[in-house]
C-alpha positions, -999 to 999 in steps of 0.1 A, spaced: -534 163 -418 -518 129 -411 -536 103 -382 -511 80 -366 -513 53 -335 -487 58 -308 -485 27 -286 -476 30 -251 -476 5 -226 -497 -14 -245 -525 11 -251 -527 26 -284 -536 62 -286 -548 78 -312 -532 108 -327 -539 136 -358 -512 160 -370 -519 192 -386 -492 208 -402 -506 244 -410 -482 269 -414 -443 274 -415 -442 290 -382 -425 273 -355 -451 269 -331 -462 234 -315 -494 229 -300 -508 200 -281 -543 201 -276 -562 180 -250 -596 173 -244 -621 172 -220 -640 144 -200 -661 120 -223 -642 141 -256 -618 131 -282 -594 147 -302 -621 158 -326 -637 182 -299 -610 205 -319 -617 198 -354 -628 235 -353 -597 244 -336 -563 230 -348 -566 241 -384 -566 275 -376 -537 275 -356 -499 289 -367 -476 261 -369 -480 219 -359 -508 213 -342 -509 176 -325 -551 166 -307 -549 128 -292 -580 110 -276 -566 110 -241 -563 76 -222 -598 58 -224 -616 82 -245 -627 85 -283 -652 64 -302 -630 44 -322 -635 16 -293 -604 18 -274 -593 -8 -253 -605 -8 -217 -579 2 -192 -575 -2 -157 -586 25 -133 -544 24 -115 -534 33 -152 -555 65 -154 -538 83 -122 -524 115 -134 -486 101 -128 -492 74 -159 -509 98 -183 -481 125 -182 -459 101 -185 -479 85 -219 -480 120 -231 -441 124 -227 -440 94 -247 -461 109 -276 -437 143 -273 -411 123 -283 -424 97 -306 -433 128 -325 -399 141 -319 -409 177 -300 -391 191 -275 -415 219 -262 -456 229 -268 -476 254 -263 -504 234 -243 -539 236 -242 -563 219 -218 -597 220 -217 -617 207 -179 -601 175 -172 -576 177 -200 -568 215 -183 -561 197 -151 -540 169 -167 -520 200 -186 -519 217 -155 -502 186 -139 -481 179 -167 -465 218 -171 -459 216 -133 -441 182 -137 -423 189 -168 -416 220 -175 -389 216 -200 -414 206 -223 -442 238 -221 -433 268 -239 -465 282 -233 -498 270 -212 -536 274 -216 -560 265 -192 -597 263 -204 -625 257 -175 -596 246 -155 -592 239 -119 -560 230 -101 -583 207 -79 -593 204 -44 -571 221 -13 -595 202 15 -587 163 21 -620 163 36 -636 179 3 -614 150 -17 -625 122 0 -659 132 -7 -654 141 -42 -639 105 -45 -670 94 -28 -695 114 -53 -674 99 -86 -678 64 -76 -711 66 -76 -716 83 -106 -692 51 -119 -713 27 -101 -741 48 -126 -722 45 -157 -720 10 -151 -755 6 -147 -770 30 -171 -750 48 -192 -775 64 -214 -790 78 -182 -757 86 -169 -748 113 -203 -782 125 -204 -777 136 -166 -746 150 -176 -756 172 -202 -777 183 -179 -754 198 -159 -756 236 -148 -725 239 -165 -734 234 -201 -769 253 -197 -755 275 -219 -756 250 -245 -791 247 -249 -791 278 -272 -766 262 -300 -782 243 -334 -797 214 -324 -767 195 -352 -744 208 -329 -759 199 -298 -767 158 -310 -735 157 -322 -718 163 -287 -745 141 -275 -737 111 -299 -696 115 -288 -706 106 -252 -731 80 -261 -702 61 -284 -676 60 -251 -663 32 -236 -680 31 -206 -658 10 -186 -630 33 -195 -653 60 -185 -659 49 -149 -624 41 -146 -619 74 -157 -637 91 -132 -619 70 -102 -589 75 -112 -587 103 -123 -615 130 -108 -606 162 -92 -611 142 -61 -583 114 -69 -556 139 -86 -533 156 -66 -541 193 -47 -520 213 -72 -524 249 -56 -492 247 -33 -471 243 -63 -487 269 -87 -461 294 -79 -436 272 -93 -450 277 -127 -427 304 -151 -441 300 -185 -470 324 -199 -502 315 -190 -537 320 -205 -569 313 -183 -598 310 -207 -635 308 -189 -672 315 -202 -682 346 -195 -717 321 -180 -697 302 -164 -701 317 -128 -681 284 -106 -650 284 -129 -647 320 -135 -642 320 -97 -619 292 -99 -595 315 -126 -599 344 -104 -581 322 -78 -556 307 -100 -545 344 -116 -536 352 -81 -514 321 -75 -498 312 -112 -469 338 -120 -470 350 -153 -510 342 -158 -538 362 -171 -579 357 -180 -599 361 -207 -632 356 -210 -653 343 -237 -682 362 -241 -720 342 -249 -702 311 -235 -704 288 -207 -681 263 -199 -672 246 -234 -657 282 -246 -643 259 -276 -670 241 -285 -698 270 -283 -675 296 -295 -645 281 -317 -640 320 -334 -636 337 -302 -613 309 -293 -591 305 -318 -585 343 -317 -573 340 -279 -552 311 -285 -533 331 -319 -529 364 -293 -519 344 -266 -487 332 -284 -485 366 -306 -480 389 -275 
């Protein structure tokens, strides 16, 4: 495992490389909203090949730098991340999104497809087909950024609050504090920004163009996880060569509250 700081644009992301096996496979992980790249310190090691995790723009706790909310549209971060291909010097992934980091994937595999041998969406959506339902999403998140602002303890206690990480409340309480403490130790600037520009409301309606994508695609869900097991169902229908598994005693963090279950999908879905 080698860490490394790729500078783009001025912004210096943090990177970790693990190099695991002989096999040629690639993988690029990315996290979810208020994550890091260490979200899949339970992951990457058990993957064949490379595996590269980066704190996506904005996020980690090693106190990144605060960037604007126009650099977090979807535009400039799959551009950053083409940077970080090549800086690395790797011409295709197999890529793995989780939430927000399935959405930037998503985005990225439909912009660049030269560069995704294979993709996996976790707890994904491809965002929202009603303007009407945008602008009020847009509306929603900068309140919650007007919140973060204010009070961000109250703001990630709220959050893990969520009906969509219910679930959660049965892992060990380590486990639990520990995701708790990684959203406490954001930036929270960078967090609002985040959230403006870059929330299912502000990225672009991908469903017209899912059709377009021809690489193999894995849509991982919680089995609890009613809203984006729903949302899968849709996007099975629309994305080629896609199909769902589901990840049984989870919710919404499949990788986080079960990495075993995980790992195994991710080693079939690029053994098949």
């Amino acid at each position: 495992m080698s860490e490394r700081v790729i500078t783009i644009a001025g912004y210096p992301y943090q990177t970790t490389h693990y190099q695991n096996t002989a096999s040629s496979d690639r993988w690029l992980l990315l996290h979810g909203f208020m994550g890091s790249r260490h979200d899949f310190d339970a992951i990457a090691p058990a993957l064949p090949g490379e595996v590269l995790v980066i704190d996506l723009l904005g996020f980690g706790t090693e106190a990144p730098l605060v960037a604007p909310t126009t650099r977090f549209a979807m535009r400039h971060q799959m551009a950053d991340i083409r940077q970080i291909l090549f800086a690395y010097q790797w011409e295709k992934v197999h890529l793995v999104g989780y939430s927000m980091g399935g959405r930037l994937a998503l985005g990225f595999a439909l912009a660049h497809p030269e560069h995704v041998e294979t993709l996996v969406l976790e707890s994904t959506t491809a965002g929202l087909a009603d303007a009407q339902a945008r602008a009020a999403r847009r509306a929603a998140d900068a309140k919650k950024a007007e919140q973060i602002r204010q009070d961000f303890d109250a703001f990630v206690t709220d959050w893990g609050q969520l009906p969509l990480f219910a679930s959660q409340k049965h892992l060990p309480a380590a486990l639990r504090q520990r995701m708790s403490q990684q959203r406490l130790q954001q930036q929270p600037e960078n967090v609002a920004n985040a959230l403006i520009g870059m929330g299912t409301g502000a990225q672009p309606n991908f469903w017209p163009n899912l059709a377009q994508l021809r690489m193999k695609t894995t849509l991982i869900v919680g089995e609890q996880d009613l809203k984006f097991n729903q949302i899968a169902d849709q996007l099975l229908q629309s994305i080629p060569h896609a199909q769902k598994v589901v990840i049984s005693g989870a919710g919404h963090n499949t990788h986080f509250e079960q990495p075993e279950q995980f790992n195994l999908r991710l080693i079939q879905h690029v053994s098949r």
